[in-house]
VOBA-1610 file (N, C-alpha, C; in pm, whole numbers, padded with zeros to 5 digits, always signed):
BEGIN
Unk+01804-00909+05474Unk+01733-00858+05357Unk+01796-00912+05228Unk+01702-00943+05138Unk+01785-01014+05059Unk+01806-00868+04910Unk+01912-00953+04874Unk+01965-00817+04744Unk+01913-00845+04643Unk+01793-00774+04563Unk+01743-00842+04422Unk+01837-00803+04309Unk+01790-00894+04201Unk+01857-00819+04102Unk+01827-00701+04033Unk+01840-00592+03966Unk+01770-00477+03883Unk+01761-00530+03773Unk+01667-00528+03708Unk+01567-00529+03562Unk+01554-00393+03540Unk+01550-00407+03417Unk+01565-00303+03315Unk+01464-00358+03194Unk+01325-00237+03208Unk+01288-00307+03071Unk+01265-00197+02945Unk+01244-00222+02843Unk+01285-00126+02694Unk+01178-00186+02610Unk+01060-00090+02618Unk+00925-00160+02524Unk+00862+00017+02478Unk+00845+00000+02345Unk+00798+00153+02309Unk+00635+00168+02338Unk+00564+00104+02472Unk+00472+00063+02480Unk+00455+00065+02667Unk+00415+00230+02715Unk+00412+00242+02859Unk+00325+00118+02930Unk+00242+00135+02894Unk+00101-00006+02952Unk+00179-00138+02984Unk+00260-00186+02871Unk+00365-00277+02911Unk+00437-00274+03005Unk+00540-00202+02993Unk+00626-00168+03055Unk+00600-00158+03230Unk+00498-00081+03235Unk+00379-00110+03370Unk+00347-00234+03441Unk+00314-00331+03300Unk+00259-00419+03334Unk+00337-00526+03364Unk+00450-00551+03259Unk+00579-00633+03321Unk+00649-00590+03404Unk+00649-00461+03442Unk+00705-00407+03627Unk+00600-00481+03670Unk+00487-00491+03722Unk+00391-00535+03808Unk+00463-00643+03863Unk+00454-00754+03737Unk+00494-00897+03774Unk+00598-00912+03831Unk+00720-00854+03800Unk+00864-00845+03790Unk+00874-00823+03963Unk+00777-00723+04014Unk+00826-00678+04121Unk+00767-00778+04221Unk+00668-00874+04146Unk+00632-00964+04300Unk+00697-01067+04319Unk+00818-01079+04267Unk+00880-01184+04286Unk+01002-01174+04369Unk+01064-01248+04459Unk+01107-01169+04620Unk+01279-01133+04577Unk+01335-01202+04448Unk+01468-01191+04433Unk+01497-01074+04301Unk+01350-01029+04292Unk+01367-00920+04151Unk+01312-00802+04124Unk+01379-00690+04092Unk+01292-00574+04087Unk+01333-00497+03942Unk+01225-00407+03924Unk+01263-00332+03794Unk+01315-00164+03863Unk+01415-00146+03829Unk+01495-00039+03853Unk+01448+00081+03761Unk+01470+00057+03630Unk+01431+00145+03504Unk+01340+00101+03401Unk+01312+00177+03332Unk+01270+00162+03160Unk+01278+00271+03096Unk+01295+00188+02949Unk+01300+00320+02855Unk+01174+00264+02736Unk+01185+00391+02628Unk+01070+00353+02575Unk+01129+00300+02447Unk+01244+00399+02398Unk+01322+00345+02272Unk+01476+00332+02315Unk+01570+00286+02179Unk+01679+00250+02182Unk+01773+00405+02229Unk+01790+00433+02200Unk+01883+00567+02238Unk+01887+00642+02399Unk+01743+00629+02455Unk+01668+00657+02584Unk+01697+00530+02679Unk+01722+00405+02590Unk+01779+00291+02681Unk+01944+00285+02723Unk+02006+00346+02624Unk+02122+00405+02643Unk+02168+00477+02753Unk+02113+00581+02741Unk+02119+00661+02862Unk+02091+00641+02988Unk+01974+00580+02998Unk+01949+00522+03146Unk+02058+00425+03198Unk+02058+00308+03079Unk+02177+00243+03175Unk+02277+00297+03203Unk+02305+00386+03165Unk+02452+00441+03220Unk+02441+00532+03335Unk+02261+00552+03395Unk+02313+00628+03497Unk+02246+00527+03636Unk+02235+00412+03584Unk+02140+00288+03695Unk+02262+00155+03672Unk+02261+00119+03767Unk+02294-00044+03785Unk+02217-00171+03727Unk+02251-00202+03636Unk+02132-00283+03590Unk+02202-00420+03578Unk+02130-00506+03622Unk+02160-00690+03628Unk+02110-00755+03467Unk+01996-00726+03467Unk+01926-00764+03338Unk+01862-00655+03245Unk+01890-00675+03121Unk+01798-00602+03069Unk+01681-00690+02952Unk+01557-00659+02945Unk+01447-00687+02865Unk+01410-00615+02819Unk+01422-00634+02657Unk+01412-00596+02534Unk+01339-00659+02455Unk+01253-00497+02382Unk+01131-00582+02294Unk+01246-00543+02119Unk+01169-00632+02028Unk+01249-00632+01896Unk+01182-00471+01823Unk+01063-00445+01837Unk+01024-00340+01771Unk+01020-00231+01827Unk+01103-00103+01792Unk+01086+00019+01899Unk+01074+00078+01773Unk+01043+00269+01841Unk+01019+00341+01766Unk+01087+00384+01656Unk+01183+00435+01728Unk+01302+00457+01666Unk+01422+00376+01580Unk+01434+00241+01633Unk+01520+00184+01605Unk+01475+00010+01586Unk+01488-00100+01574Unk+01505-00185+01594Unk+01567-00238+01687Unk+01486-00321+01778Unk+01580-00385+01949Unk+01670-00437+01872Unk+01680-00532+01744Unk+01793-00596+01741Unk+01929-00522+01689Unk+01907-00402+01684Unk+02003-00284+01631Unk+02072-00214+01743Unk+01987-00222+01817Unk+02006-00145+01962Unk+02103-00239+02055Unk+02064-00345+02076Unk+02120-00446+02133Unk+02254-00439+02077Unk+02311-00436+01979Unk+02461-00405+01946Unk+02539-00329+02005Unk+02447-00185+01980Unk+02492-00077+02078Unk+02536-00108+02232Unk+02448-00132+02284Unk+02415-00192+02413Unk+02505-00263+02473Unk+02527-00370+02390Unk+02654-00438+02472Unk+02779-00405+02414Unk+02784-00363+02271Unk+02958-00299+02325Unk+02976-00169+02423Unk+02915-00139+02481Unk+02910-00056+02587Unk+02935-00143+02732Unk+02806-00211+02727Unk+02852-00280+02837Unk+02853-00448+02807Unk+02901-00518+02792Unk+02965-00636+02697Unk+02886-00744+02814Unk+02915-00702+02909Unk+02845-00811+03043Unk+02710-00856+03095Unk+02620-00751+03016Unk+02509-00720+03047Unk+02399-00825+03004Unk+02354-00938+03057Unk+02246-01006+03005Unk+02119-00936+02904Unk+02116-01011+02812Unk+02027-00913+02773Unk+01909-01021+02733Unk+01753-01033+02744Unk+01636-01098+02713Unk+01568-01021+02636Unk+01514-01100+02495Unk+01420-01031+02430Unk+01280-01047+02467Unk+01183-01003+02474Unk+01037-00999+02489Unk+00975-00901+02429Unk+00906-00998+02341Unk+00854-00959+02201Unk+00732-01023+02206Unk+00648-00941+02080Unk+00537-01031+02046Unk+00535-01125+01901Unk+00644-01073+01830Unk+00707-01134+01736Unk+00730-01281+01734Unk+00674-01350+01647Unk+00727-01502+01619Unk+00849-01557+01636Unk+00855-01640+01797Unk+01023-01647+01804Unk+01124-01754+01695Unk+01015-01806+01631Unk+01058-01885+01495Unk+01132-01852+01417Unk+01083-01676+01405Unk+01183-01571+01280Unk+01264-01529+01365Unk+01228-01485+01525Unk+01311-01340+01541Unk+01388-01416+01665Unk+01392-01541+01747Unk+01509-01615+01845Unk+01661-01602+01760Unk+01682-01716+01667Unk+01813-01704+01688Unk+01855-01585+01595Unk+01806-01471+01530Unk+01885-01364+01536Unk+01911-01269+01649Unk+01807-01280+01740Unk+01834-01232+01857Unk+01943-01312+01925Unk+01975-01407+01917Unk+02095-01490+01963Unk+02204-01448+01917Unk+02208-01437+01768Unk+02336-01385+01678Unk+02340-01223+01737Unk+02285-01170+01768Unk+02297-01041+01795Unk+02373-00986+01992Unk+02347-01117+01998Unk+02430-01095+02141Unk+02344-01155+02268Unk+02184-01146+02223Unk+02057-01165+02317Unk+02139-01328+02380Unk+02090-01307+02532Unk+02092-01459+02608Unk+01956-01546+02559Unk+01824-01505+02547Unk+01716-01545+02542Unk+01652-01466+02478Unk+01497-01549+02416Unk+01409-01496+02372Unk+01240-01519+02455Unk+01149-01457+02501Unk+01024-01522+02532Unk+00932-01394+02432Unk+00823-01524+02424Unk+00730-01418+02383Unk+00634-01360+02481Unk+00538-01222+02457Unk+00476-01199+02585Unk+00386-01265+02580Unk+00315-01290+02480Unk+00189-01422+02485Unk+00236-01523+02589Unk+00339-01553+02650Unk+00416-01718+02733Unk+00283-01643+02884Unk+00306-01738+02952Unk+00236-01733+03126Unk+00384-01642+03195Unk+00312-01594+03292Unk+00371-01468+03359Unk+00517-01559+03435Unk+00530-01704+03478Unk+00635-01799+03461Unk+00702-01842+03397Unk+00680-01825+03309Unk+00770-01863+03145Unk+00859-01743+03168Unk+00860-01600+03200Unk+00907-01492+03155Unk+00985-01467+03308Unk+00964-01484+03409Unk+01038-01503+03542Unk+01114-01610+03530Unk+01153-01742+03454Unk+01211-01859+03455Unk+01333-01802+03372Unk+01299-01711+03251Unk+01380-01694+03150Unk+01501-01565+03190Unk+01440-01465+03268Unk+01497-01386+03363Unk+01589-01463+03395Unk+01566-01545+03542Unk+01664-01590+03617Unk+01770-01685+03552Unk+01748-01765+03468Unk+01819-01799+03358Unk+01907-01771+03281Unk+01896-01671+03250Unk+01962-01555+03190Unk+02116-01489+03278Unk+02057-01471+03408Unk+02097-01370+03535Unk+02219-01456+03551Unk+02176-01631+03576Unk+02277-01730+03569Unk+02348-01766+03433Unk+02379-01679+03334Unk+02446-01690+03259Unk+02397-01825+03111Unk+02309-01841+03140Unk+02253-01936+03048Unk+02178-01882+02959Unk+02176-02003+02811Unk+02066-01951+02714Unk+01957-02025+02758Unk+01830-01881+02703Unk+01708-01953+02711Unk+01593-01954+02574Unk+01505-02032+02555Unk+01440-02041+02420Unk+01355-02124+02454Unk+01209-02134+02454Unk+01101-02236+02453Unk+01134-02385+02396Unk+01124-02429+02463Unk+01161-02652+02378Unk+01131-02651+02293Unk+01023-02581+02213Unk+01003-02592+02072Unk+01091-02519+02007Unk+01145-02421+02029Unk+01234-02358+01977Unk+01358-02402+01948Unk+01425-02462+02086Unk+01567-02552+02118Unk+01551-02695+02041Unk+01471-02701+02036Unk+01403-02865+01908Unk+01393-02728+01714Unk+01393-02687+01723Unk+01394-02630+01606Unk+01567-02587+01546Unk+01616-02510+01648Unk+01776-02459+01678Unk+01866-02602+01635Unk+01835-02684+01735Unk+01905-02818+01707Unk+01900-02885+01555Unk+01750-02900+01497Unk+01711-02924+01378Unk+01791-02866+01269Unk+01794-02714+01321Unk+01893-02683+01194Unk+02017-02629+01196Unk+02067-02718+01289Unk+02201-02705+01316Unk+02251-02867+01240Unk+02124-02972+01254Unk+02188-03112+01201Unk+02152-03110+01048Unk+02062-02988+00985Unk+02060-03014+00841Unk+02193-02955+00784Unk+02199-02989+00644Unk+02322-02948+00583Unk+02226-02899+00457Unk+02298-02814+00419Unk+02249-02712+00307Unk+02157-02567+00396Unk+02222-02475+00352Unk+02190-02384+00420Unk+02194-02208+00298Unk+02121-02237+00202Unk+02118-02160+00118Unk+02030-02066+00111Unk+01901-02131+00148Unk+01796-02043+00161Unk+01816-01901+00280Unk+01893-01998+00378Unk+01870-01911+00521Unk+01989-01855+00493Unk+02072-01872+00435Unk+02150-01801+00424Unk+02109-01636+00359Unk+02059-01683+00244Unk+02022-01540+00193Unk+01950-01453+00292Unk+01829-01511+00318Unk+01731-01419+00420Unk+01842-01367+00563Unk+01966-01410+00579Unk+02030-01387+00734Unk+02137-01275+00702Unk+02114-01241+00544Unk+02207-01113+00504Unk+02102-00987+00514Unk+01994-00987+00539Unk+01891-00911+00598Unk+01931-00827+00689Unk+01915-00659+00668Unk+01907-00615+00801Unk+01826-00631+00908Unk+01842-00563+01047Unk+01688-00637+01136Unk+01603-00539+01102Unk+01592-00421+00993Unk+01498-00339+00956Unk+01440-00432+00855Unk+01522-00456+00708Unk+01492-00536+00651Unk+01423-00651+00685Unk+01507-00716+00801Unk+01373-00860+00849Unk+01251-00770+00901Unk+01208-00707+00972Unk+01110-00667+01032Unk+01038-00686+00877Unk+01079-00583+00764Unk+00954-00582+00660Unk+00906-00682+00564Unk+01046-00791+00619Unk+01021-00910+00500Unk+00932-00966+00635Unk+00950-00988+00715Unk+00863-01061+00792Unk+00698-01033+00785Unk+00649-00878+00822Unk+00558-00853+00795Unk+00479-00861+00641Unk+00585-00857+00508Unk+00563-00942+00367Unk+00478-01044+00375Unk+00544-01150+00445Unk+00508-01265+00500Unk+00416-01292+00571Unk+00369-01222+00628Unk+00217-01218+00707Unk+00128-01127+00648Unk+00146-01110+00509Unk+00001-01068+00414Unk+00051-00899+00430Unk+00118-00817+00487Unk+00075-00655+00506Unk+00170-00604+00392Unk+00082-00513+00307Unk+00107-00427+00217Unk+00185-00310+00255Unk+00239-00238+00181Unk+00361-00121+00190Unk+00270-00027+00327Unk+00177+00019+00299Unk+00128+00073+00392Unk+00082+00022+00519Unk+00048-00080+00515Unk-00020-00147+00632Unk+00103-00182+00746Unk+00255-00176+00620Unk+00374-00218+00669Unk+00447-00033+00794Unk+00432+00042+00680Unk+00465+00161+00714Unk+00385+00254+00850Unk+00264+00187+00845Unk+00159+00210+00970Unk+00243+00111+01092Unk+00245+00022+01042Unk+00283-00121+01196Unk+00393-00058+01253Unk+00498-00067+01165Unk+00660-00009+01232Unk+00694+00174+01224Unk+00574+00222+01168Unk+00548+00360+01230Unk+00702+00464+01172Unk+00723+00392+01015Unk+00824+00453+00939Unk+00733+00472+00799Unk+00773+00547+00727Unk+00722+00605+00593Unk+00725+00505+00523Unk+00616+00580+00396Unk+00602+00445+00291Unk+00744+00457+00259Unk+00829+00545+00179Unk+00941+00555+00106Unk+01071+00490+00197Unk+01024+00444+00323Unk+01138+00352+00370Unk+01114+00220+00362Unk+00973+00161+00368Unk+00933+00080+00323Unk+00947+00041+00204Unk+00931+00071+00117Unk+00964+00066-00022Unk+01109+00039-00043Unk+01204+00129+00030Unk+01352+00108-00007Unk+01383-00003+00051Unk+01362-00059+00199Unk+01346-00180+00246Unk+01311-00319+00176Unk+01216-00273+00092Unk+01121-00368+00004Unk+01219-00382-00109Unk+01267-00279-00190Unk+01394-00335-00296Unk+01538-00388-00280Unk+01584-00344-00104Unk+01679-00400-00115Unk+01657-00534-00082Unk+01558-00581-00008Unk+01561-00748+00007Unk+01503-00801-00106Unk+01478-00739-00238Unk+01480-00835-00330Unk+01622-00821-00399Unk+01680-00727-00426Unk+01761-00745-00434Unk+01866-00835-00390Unk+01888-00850-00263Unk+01966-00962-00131Unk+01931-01068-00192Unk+01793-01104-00207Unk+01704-01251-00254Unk+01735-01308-00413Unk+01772-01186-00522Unk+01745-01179-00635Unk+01586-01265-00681Unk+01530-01157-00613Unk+01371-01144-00669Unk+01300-01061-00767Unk+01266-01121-00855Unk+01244-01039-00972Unk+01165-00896-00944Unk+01047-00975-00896Unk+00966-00834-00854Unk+00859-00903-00709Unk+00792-00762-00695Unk+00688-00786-00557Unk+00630-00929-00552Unk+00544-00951-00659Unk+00478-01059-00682Unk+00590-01200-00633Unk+00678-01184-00690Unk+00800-01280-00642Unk+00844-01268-00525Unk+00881-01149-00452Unk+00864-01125-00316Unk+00768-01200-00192Unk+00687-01185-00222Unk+00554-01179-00158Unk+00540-01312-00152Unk+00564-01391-00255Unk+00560-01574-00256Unk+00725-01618-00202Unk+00775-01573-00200Unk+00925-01597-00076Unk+00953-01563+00015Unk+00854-01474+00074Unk+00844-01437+00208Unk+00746-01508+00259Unk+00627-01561+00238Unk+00531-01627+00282Unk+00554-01812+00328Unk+00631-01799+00189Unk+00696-01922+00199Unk+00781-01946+00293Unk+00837-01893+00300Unk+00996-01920+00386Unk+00984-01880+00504Unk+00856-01844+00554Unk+00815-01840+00707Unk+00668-01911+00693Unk+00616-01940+00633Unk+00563-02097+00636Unk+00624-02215+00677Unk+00738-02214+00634Unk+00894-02332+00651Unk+00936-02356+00789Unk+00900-02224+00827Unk+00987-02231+00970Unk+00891-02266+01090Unk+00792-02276+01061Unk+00644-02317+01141Unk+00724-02488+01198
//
């Protein structure tokens, strides 16, 4: 009989979670052991399951995956960890990298893209789409690094709202998506101009659009 590995997946989104067990489990060397729905509830479980891998989405209820993921492994430091997101891995790969993540896929990839990146992972390797690892490389050989610099003093709350900036959504439309109040939104919204030294929204709004235009 062969020994699979345990998966662990963490999506504030049951239907998912369902649905990437489905796949997960037809594959003969892998099974999903647990899930949780948010960061704190992912906590707990692993500590009472064996877990090989864990898969992690960037947006939870409660918390930010990339906030959680901190937690996570100074607890358990060994623990592979994969993001799977629906998030643009353009913005949200290598902070998930800086944050401890082995890999990033998006769930939009084929139900093989996301079993490749698993086992990948399991073997101790990074993983990231070729377009991505052609992007990583790219700006690892430019020099000058000012822009990204500023935007990488961002919290991952803060990126979540500059990101969504950047894709056209207003304070509310922002506060509906990530399912936090306008008045955190808003405080979110002044400290990254602040971080940026952006005069105001209007200035905002054209440096966030921009600067993930860039990264296309």
């Amino acid at each position: 009989m062969i020994n699979k590995y345990k998966v662990m997946i963490v999506d504030d989104h049951e239907m998912i979670r369902h649905g990437m067990a489905m796949l997960i489990n037809m594959e003969p060397d892998l099974e999903v052991c647990c899930d949780a729905g948010d960061g704190p509830e992912a906590l707990d479980v692993i500590k009472k399951n064996s877990v090989d891998v864990l898969l992690l989405d960037v947006t939870l209820k409660t918390v930010s995956g990339l906030e959680i993921v901190k937690s996570i492994l100074h607890q358990f430091p060994f623990l592979p960890v994969l993001f799977v997101s629906m998030h643009d891995e353009s913005v949200y790969a290598e902070r998930a990298l800086r944050s401890g993540a082995r890999g990033y896929v998006m769930k939009q990839e084929p139900r093989n893209v996301l079993i490749t990146a698993i086992r990948e992972v399991l073997k101790g390797n990074i993983f990231l789409s070729k377009d991505m690892q052609e992007q990583v490389l790219k700006r690892i050989a430019k020099k000058g690094y000012e822009q990204e610099a500023a935007v990488n003093t961002l919290t991952p709350s803060e990126m979540e709202v500059f990101h969504l900036i950047g894709l056209g959504y207003n304070v509310q439309e922002i506060s509906k998506h990530l399912s936090r109040s306008v008045k955190t939104i808003e405080t979110h919204r002044f400290n990254i101009r602040t971080k940026l030294k952006l005069r105001d929204t209007a200035d905002l709004i054209r440096y966030a659009t921009k600067w993930f235009s860039d990264q296309k």
